[in-house]
C-alpha positions as CSV (number, residue, x, y, z in Angstrom):
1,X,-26.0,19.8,-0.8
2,X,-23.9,17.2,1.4
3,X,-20.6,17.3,1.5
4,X,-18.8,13.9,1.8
5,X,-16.2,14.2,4.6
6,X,-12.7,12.7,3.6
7,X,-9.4,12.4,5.6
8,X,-6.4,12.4,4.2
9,X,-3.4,10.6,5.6
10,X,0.3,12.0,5.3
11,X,0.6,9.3,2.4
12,X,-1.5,11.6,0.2
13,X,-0.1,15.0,1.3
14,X,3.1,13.7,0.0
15,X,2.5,12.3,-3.1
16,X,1.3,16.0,-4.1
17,X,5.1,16.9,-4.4
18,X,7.0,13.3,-5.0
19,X,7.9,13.3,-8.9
20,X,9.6,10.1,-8.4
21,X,6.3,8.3,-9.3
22,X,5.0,10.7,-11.9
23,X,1.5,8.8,-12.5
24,X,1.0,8.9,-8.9
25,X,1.7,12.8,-8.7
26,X,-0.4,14.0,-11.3
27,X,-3.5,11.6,-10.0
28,X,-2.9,13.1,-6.7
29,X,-2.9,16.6,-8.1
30,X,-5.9,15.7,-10.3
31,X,-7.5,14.7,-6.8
32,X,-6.4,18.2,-5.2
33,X,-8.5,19.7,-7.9
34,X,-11.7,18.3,-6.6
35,X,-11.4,19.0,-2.5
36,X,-13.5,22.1,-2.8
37,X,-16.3,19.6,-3.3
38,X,-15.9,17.9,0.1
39,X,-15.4,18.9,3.7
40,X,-11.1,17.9,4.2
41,X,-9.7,16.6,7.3
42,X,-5.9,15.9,8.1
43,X,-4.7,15.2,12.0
44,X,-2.5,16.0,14.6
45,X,-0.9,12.6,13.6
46,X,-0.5,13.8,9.8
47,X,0.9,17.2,10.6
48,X,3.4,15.5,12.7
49,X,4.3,13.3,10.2
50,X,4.9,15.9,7.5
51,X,6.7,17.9,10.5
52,X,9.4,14.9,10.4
53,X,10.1,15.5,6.9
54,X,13.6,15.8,6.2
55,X,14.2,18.1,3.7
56,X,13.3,21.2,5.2
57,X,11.8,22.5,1.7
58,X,9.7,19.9,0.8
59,X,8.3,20.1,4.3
60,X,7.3,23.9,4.1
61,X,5.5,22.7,0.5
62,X,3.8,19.8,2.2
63,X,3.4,21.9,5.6
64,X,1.4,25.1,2.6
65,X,-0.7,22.1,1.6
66,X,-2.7,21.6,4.3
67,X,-3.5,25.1,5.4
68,X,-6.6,25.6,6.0
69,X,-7.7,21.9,6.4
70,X,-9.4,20.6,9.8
71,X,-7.1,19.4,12.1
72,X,-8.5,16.7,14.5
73,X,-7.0,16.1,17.8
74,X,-6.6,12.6,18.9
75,X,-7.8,11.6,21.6
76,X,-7.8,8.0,24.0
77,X,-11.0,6.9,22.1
78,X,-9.0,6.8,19.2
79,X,-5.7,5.8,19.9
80,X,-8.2,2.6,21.9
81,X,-9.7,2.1,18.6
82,X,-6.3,1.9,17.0
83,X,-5.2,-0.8,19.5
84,X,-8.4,-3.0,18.9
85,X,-7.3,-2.7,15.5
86,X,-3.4,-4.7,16.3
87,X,-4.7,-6.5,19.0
88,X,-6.9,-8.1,16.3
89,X,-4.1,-8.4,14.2
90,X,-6.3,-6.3,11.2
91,X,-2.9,-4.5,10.7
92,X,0.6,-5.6,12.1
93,X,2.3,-4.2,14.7
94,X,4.5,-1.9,12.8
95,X,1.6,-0.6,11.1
96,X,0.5,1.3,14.4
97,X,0.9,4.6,13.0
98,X,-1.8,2.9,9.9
99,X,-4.1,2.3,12.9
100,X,-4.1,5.3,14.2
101,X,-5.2,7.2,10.9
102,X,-7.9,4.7,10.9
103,X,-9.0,5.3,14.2
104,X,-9.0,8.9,14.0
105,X,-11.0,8.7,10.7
106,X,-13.6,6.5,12.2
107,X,-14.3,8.0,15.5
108,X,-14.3,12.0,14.3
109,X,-16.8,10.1,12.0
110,X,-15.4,10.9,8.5
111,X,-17.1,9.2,5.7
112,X,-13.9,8.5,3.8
113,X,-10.1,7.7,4.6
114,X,-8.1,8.6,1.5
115,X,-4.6,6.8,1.2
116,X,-1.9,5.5,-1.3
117,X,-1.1,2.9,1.4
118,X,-2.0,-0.1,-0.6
119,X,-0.2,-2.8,2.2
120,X,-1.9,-1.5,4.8
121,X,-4.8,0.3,4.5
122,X,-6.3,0.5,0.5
123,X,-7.1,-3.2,-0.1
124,X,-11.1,-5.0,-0.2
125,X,-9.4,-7.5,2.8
126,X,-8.1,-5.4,5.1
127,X,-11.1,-2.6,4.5
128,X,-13.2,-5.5,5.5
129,X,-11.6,-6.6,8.5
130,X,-11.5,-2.8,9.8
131,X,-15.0,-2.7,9.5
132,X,-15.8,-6.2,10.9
133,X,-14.2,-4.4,13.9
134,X,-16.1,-1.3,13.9
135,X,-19.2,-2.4,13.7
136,X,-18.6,-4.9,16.6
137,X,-17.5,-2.0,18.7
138,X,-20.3,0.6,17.8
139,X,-18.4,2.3,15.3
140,X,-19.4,3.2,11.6
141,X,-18.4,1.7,8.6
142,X,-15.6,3.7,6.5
143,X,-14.9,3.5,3.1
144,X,-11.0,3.3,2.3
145,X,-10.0,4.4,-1.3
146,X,-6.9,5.8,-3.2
147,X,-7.2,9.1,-4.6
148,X,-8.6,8.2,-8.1
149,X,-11.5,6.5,-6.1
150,X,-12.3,9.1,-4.5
């Protein structure tokens, strides 16, 4: 059986433990109930991200969460990717970070980018301009959906 392959961005991670939007929280944990059914990617950029977490506790929770999960290492081809992505203004400038998820999802070839980012990344526009830019450079499409979609 084929296994989609989903990446998760830090926005995801961390909803697993934020009770201060409890609808969110519980569809995230809902989600976390159905990884066993795909193959789960996180990055280098994501485990960074979760290692800037202030509060040292909820860092070693978020830090438990994603044992276990592939880690891919970014690379040039990515972080170029990324930069096609603001030079084209598809995300703003101080959504770099945003880009680089993207990037990293698209080249390591991931069938799925799974976020709560609604400004930057989960919205029909912006998933369209991504792709506009992908396949223009020789990249797949990628299908960007919040964990409910998934």
């Amino acid at each position: 059986m084929l296994r989609l392959r989903l990446y998760l961005d830090t926005s995801v991670v961390s909803a697993y433990l934020d009770d201060r939007f409890p609808q969110r929280m519980q569809e995230t944990l809902d989600f976390w109930d159905t990884l066993a059914g795909f193959e789960v990617s996180i990055s280098e950029l994501t485990q960074a991200e979760i290692r800037d977490t202030g509060d040292a506790r909820r860092r070693v929770g978020l830090l438990d969460l994603i044992r276990g999960f592939s880690v891919i290492e970014v690379n040039d081809e990515m972080r170029a990717l990324a930069r096609r992505y603001l030079d084209r203004s598809v995300l703003p400038p101080s959504a770099r970070d945003d880009a680089l998820h993207v990037a990293i999802a698209v080249v390591s070839r991931q069938d799925i980018l799974v976020s709560w980012n609604f400004r930057h990344l989960v919205n029909r526009r912006r998933r369209a301009m991504i792709n506009e830019v992908n396949i223009a450079a020789g990249y797949p499409v990628i299908e960007i959906v919040a964990p409910p979609e998934a």
